[in-house]
mmCIF file as gemmi writes it, N, C-alpha and C atoms, coordinates in Angstrom:
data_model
loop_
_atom_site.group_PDB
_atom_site.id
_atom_site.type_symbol
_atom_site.label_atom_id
_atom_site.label_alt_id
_atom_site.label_comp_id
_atom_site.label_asym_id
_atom_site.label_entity_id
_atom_site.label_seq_id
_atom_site.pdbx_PDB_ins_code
_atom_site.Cartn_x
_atom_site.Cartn_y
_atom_site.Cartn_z
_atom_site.occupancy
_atom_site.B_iso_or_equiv
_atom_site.pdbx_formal_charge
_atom_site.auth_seq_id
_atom_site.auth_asym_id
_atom_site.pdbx_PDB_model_num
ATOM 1 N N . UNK Axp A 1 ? 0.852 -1.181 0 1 0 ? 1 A 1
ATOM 2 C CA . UNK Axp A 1 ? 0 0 0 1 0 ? 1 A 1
ATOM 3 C C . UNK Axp A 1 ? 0.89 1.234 0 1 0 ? 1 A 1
ATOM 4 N N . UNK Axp A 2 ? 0.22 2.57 -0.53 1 0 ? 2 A 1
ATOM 5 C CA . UNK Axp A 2 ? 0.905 3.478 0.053 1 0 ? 2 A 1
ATOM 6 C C . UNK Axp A 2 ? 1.746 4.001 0.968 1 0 ? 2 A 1
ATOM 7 N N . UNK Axp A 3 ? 2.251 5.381 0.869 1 0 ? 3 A 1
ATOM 8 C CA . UNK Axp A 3 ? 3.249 5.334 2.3 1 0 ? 3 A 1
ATOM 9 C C . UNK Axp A 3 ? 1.847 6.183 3.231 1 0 ? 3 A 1
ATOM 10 N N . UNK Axp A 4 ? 1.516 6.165 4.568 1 0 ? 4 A 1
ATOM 11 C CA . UNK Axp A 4 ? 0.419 6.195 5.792 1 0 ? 4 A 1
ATOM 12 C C . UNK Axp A 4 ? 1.025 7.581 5.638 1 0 ? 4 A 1
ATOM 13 N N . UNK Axp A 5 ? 2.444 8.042 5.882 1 0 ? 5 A 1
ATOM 14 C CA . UNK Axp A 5 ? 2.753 9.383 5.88 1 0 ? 5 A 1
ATOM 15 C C . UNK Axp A 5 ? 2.882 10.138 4.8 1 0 ? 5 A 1
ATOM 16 N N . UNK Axp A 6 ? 2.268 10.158 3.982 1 0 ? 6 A 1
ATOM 17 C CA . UNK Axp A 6 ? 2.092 10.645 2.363 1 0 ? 6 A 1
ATOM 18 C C . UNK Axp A 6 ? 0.374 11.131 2.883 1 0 ? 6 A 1
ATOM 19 N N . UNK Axp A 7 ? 0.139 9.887 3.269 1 0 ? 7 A 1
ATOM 20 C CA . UNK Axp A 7 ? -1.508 10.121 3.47 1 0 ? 7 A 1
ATOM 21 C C . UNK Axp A 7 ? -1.832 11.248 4.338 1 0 ? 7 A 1
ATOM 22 N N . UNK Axp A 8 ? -1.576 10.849 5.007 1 0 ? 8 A 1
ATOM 23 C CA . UNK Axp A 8 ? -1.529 12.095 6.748 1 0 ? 8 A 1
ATOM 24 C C . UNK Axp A 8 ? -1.135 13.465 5.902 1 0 ? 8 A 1
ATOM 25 N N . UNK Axp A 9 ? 0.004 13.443 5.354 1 0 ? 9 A 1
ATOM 26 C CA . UNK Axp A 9 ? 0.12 14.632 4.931 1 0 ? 9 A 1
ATOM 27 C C . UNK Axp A 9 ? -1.036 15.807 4.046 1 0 ? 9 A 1
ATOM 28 N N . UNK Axp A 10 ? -1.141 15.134 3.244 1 0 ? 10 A 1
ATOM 29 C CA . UNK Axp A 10 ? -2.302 15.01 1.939 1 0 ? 10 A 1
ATOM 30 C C . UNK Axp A 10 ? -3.91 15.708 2.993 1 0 ? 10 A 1
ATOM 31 N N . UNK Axp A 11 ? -3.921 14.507 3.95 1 0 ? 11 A 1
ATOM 32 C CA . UNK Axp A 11 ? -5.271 15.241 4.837 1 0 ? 11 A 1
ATOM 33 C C . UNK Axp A 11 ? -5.045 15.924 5.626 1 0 ? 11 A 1
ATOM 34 N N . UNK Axp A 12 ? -3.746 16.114 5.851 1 0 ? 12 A 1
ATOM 35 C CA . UNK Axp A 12 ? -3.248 17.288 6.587 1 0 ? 12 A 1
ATOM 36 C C . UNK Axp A 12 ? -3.923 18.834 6.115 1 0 ? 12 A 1
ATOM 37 N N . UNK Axp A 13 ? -2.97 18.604 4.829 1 0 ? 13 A 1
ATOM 38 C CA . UNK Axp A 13 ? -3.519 20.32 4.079 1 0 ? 13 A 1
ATOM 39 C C . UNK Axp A 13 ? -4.511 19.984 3.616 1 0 ? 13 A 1
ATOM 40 N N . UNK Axp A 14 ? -5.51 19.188 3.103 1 0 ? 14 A 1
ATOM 41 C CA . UNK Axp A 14 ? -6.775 19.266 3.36 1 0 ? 14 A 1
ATOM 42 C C . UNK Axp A 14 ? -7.393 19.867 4.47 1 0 ? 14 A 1
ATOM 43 N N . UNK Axp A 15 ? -7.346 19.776 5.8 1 0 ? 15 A 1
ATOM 44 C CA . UNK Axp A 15 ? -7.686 19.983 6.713 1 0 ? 15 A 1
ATOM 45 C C . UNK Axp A 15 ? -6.927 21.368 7.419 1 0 ? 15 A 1
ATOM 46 N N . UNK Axp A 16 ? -6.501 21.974 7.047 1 0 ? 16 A 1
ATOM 47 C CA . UNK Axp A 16 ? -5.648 23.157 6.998 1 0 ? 16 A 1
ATOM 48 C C . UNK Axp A 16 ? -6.591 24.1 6.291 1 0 ? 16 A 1
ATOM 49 N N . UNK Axp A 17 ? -7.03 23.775 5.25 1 0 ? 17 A 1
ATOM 50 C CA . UNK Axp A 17 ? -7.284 24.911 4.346 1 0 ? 17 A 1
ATOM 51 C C . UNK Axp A 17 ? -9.309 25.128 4.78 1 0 ? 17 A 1
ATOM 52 N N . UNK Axp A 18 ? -9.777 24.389 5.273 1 0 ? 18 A 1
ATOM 53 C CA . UNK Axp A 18 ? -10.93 24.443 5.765 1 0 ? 18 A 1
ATOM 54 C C . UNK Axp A 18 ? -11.2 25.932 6.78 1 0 ? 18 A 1
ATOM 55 N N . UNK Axp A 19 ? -12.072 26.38 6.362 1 0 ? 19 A 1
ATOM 56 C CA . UNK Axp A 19 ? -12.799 27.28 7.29 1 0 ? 19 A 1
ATOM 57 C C . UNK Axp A 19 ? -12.615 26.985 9.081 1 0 ? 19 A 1
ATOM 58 N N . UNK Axp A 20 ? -12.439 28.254 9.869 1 0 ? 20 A 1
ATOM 59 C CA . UNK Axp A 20 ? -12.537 27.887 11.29 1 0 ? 20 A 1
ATOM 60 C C . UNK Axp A 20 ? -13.938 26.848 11.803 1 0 ? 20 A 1
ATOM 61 N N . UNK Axp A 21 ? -14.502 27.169 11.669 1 0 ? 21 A 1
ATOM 62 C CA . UNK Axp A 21 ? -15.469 26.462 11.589 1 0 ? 21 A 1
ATOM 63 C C . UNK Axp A 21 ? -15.758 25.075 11.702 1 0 ? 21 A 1
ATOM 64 N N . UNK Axp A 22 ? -14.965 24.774 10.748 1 0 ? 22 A 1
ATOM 65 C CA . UNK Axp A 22 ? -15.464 23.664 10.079 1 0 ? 22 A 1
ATOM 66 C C . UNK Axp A 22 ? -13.824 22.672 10.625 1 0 ? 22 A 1
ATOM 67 N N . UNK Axp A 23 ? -12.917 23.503 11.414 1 0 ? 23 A 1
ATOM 68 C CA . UNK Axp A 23 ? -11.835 22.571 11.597 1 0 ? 23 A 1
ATOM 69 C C . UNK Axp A 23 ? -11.796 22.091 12.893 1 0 ? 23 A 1
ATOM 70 N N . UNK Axp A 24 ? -13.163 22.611 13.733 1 0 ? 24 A 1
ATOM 71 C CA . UNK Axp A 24 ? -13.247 22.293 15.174 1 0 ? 24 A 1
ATOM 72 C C . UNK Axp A 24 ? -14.03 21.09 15.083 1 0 ? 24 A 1
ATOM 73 N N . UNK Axp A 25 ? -14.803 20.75 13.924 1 0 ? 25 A 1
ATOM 74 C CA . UNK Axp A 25 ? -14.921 19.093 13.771 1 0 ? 25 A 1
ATOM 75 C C . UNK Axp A 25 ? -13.717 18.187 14.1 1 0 ? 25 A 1
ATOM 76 N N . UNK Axp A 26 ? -12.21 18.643 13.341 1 0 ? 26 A 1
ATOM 77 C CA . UNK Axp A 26 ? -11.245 18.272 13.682 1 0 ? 26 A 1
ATOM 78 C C . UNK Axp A 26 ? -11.1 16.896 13.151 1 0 ? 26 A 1
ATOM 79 N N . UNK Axp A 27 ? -10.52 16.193 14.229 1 0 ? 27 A 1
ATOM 80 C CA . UNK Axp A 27 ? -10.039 14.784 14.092 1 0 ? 27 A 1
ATOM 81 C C . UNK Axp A 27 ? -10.969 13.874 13.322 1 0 ? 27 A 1
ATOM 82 N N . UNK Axp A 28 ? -12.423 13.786 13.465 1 0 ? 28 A 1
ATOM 83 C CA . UNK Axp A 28 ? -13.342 12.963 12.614 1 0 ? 28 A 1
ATOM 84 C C . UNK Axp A 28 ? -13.085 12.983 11.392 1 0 ? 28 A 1
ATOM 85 N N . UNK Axp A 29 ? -12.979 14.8 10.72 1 0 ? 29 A 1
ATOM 86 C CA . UNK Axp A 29 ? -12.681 14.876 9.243 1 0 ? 29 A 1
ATOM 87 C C . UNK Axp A 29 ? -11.443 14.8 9.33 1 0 ? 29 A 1
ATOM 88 N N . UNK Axp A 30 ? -10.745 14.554 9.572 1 0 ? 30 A 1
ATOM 89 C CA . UNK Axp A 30 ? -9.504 14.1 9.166 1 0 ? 30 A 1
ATOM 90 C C . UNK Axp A 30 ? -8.834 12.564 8.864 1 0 ? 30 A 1
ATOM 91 N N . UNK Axp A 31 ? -9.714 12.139 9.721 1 0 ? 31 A 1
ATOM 92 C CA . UNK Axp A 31 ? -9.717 10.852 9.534 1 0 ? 31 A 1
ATOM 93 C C . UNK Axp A 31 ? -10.538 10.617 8.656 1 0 ? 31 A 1
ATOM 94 N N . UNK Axp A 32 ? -11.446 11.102 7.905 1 0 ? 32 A 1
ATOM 95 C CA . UNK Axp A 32 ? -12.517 10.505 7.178 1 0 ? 32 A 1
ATOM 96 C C . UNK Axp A 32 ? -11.703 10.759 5.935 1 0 ? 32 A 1
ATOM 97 N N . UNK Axp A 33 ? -11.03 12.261 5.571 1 0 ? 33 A 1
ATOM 98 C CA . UNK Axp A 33 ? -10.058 12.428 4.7 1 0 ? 33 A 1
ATOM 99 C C . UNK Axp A 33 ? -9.537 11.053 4.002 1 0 ? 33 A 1
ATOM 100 N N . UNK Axp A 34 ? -8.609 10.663 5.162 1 0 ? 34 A 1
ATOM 101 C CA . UNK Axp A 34 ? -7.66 9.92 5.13 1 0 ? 34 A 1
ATOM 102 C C . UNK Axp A 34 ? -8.171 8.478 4.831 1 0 ? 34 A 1
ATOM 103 N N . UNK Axp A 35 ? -9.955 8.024 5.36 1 0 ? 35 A 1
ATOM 104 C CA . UNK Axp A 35 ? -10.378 6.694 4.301 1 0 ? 35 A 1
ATOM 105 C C . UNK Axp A 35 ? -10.297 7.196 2.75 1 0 ? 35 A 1
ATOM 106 N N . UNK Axp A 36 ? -11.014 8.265 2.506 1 0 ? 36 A 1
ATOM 107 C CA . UNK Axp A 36 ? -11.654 8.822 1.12 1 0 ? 36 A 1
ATOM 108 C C . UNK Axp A 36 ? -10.193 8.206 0.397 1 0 ? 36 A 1
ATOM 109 N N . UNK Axp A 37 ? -9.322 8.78 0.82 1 0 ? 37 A 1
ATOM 110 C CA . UNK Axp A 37 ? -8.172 8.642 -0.163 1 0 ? 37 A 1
ATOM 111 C C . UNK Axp A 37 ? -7.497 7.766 -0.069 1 0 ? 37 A 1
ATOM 112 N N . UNK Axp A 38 ? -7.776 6.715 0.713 1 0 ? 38 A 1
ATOM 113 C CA . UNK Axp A 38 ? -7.217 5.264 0.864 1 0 ? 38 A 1
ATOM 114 C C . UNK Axp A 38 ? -7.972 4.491 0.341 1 0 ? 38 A 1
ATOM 115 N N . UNK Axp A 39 ? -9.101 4.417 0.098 1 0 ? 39 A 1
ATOM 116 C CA . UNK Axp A 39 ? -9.719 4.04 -0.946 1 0 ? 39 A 1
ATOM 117 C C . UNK Axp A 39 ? -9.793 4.723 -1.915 1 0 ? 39 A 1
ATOM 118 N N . UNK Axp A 40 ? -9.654 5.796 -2.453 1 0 ? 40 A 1
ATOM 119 C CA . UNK Axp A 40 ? -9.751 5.777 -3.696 1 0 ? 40 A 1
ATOM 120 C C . UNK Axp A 40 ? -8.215 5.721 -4.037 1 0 ? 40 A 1
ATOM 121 N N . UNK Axp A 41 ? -7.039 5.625 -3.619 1 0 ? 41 A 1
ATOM 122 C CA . UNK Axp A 41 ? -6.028 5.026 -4.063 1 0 ? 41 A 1
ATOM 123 C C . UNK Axp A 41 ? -5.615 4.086 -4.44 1 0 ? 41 A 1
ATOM 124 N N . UNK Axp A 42 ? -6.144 2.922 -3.042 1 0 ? 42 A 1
ATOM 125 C CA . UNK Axp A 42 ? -6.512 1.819 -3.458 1 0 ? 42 A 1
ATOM 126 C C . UNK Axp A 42 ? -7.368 0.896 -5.361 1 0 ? 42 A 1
ATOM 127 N N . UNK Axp A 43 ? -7.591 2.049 -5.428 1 0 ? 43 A 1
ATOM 128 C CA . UNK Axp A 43 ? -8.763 1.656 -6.364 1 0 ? 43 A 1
ATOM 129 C C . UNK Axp A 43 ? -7.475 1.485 -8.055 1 0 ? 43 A 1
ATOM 130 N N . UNK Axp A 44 ? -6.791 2.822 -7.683 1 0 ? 44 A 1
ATOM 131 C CA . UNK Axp A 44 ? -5.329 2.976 -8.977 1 0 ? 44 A 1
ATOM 132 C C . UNK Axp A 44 ? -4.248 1.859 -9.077 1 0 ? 44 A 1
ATOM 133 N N . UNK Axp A 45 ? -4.274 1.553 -10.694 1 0 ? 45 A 1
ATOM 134 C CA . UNK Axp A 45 ? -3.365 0.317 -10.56 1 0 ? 45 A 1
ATOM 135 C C . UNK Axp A 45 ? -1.629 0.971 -10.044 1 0 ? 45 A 1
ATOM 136 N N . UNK Axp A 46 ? -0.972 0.645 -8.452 1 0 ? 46 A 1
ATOM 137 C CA . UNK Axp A 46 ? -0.083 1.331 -8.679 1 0 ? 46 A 1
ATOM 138 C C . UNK Axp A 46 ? 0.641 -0.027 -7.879 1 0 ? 46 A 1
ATOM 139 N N . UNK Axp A 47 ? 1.511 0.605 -7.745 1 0 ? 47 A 1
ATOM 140 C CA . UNK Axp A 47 ? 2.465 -0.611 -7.107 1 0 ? 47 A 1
ATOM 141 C C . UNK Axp A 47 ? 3.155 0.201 -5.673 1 0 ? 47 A 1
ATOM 142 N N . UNK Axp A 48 ? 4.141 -0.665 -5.238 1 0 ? 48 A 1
ATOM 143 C CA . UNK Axp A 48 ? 4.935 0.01 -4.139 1 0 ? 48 A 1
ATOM 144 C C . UNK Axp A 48 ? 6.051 0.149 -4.789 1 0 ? 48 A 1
ATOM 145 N N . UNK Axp A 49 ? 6.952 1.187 -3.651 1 0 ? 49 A 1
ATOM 146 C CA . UNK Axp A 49 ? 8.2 1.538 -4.03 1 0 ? 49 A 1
ATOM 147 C C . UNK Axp A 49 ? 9.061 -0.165 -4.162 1 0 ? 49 A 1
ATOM 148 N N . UNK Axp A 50 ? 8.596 -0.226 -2.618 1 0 ? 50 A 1
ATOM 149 C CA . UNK Axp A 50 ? 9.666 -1.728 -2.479 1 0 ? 50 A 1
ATOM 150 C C . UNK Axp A 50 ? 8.965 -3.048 -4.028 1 0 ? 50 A 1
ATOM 151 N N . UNK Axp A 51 ? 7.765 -2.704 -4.341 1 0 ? 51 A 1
ATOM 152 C CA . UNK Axp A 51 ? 7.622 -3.671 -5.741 1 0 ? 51 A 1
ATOM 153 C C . UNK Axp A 51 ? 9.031 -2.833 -6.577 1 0 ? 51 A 1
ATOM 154 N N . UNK Axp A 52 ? 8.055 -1.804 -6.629 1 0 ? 52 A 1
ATOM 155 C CA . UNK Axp A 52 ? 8.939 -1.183 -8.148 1 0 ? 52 A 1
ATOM 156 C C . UNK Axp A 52 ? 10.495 -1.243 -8.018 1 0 ? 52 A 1
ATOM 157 N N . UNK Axp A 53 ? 11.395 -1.238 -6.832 1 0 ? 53 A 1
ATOM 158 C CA . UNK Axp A 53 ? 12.435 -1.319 -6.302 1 0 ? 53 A 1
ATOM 159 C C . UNK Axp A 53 ? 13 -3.055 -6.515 1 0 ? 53 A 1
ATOM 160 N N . UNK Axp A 54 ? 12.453 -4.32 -6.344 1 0 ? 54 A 1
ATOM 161 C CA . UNK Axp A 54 ? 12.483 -5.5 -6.626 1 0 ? 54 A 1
ATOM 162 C C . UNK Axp A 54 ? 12.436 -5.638 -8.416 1 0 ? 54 A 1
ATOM 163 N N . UNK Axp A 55 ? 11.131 -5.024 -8.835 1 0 ? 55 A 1
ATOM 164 C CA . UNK Axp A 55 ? 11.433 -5.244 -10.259 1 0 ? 55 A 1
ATOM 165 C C . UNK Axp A 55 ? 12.476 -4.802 -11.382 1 0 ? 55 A 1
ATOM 166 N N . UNK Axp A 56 ? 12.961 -3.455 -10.535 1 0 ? 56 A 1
ATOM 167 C CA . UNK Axp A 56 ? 13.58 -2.56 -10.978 1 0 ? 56 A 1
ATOM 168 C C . UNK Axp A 56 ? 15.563 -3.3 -11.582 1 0 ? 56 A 1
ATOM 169 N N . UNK Axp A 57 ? 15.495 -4.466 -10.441 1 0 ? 57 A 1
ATOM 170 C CA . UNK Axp A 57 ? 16.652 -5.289 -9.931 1 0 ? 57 A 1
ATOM 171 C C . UNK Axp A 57 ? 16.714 -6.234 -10.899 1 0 ? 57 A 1
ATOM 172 N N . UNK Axp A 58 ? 15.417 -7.171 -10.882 1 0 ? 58 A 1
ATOM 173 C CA . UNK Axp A 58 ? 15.054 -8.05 -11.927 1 0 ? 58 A 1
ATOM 174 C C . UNK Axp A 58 ? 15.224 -7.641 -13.535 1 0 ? 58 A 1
ATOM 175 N N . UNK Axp A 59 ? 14.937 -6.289 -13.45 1 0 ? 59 A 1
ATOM 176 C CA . UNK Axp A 59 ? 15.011 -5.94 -15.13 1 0 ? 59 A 1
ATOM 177 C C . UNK Axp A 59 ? 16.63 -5.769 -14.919 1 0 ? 59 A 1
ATOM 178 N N . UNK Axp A 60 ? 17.399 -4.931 -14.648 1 0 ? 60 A 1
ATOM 179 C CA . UNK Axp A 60 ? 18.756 -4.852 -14.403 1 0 ? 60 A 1
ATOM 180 C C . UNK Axp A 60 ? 19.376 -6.56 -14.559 1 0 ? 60 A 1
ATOM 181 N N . UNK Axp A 61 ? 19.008 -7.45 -14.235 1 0 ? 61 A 1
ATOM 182 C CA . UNK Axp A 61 ? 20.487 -8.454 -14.309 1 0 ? 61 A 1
ATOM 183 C C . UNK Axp A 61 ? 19.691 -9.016 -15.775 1 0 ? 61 A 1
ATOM 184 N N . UNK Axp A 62 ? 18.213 -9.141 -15.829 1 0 ? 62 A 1
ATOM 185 C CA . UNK Axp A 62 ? 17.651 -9.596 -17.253 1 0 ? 62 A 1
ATOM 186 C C . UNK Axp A 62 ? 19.039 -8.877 -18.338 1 0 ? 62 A 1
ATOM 187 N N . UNK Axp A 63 ? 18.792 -6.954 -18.441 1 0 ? 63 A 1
ATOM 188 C CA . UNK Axp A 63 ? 19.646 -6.531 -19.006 1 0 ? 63 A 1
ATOM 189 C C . UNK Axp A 63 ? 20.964 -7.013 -19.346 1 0 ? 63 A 1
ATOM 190 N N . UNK Axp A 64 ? 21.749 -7.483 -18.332 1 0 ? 64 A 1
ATOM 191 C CA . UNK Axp A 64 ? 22.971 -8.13 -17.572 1 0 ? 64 A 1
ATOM 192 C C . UNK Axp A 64 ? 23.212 -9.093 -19.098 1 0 ? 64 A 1
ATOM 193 N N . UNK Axp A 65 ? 22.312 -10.183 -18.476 1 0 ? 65 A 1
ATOM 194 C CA . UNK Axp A 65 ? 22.27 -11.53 -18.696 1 0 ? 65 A 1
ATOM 195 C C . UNK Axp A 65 ? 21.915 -11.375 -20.343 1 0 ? 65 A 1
ATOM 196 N N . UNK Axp A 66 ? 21.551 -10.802 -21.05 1 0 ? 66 A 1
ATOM 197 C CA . UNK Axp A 66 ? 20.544 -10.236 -22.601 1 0 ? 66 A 1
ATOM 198 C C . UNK Axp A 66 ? 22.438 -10.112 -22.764 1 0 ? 66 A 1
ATOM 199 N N . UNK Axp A 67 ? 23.189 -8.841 -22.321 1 0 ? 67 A 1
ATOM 200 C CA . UNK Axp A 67 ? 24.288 -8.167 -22.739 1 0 ? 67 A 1
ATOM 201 C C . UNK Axp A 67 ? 25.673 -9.622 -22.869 1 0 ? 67 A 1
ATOM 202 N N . UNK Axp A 68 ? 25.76 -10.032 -22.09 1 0 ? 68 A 1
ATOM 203 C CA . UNK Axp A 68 ? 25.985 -11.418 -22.152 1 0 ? 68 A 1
ATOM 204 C C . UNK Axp A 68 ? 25.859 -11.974 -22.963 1 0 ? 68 A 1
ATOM 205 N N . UNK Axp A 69 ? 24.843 -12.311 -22.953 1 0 ? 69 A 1
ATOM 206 C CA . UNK Axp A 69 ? 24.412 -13.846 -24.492 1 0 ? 69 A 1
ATOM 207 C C . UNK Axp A 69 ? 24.595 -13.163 -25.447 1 0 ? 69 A 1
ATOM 208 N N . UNK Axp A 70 ? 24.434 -11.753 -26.249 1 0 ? 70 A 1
ATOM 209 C CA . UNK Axp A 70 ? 24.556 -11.347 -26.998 1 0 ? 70 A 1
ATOM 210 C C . UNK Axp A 70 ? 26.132 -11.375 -27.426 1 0 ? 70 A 1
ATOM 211 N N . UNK Axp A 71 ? 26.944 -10.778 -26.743 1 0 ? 71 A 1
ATOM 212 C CA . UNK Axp A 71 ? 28.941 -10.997 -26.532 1 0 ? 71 A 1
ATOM 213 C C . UNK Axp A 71 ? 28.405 -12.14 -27.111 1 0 ? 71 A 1
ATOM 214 N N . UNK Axp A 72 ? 28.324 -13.462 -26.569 1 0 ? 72 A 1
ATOM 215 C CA . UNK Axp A 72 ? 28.08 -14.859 -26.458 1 0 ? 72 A 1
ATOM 216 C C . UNK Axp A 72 ? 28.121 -15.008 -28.3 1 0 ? 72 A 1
ATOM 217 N N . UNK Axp A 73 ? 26.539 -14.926 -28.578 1 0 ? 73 A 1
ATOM 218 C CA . UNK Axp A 73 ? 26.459 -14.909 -29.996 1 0 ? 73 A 1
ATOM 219 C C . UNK Axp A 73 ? 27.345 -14.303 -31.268 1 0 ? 73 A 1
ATOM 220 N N . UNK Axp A 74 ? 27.519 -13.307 -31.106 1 0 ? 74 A 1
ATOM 221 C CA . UNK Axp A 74 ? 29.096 -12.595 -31.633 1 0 ? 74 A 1
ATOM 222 C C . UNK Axp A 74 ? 30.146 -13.313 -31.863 1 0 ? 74 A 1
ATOM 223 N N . UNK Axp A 75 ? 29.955 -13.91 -31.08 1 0 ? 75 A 1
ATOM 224 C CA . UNK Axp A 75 ? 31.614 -14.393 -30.934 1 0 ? 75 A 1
ATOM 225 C C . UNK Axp A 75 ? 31.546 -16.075 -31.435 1 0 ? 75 A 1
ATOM 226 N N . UNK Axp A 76 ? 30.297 -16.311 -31.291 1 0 ? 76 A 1
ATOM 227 C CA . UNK Axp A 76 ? 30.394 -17.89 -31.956 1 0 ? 76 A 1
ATOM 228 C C . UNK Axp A 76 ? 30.208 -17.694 -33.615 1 0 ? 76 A 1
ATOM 229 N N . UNK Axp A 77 ? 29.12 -16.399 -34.295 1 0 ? 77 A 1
ATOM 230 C CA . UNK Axp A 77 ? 28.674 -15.945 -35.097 1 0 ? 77 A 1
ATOM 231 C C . UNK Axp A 77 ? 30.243 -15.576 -35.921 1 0 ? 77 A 1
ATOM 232 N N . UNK Axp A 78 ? 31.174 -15.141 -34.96 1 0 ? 78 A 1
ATOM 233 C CA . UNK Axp A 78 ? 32.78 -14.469 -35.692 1 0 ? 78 A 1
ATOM 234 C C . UNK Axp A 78 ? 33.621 -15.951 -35.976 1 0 ? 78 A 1
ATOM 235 N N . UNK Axp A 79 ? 33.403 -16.648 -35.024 1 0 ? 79 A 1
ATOM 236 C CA . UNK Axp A 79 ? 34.156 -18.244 -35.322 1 0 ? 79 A 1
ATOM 237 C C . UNK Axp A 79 ? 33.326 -19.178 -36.299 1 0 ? 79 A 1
ATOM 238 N N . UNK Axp A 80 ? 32.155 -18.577 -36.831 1 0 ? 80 A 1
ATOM 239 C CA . UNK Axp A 80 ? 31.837 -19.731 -37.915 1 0 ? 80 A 1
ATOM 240 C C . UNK Axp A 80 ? 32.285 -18.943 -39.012 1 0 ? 80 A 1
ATOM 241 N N . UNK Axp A 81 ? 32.029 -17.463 -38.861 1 0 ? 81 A 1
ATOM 242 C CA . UNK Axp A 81 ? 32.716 -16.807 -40.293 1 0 ? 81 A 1
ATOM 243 C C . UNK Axp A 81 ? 34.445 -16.67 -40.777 1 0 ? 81 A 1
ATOM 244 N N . UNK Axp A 82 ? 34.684 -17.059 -39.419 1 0 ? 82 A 1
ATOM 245 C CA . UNK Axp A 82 ? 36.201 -17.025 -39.54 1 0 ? 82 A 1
ATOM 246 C C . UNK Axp A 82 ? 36.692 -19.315 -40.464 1 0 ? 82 A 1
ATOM 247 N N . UNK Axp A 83 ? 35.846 -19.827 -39.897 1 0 ? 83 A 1
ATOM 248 C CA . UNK Axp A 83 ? 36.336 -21.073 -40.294 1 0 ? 83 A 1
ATOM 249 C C . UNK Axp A 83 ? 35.588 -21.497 -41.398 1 0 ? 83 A 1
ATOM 250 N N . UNK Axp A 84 ? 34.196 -20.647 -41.897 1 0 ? 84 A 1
ATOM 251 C CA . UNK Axp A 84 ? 34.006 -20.998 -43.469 1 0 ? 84 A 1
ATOM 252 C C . UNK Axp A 84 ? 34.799 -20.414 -44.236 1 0 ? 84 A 1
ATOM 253 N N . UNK Axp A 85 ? 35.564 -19.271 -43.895 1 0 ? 85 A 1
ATOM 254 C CA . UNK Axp A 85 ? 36.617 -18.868 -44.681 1 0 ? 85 A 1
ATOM 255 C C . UNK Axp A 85 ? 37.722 -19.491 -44.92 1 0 ? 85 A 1
């Protein structure tokens, strides 16, 4: 899920920018803030840092391993052209 302190923040200045009035409700709307937008975040296809941080690793040695076999192919591709010659 999200980061909780991204959230807080977010209903923070939400709750900042409200009329006097309306901020001596206080803690209820703030917390209610803070479902609204946990569900509707919830709802966005997103991932986490620590996903995107894991996949991020996985594509890196894929890269790796691609850069590799490729050398690899080259070089067997240079020894058949070198011995049909």
């Amino acid at each position: 899920m999200l980061n909780p302190k991204n959230l807080e923040s977010i209903a923070q200045q939400l709750h900042n920018v409200l009329p006097q009035g309306l901020k001596n409700v206080g803690n209820d709307l703030e917390e209610k803030f803070k479902q609204i937008l946990q569900a509707q975040l919830a709802k966005l296809d997103v991932v986490t840092r620590e996903e995107f941080d894991v996949q991020s690793q996985v594509l890196l040695r894929t890269r790796e391993k691609l850069n590799e076999l490729e050398k690899r192919l080259d070089a067997l591709n240079e020894q058949k052209s070198t011995s049909q010659n």
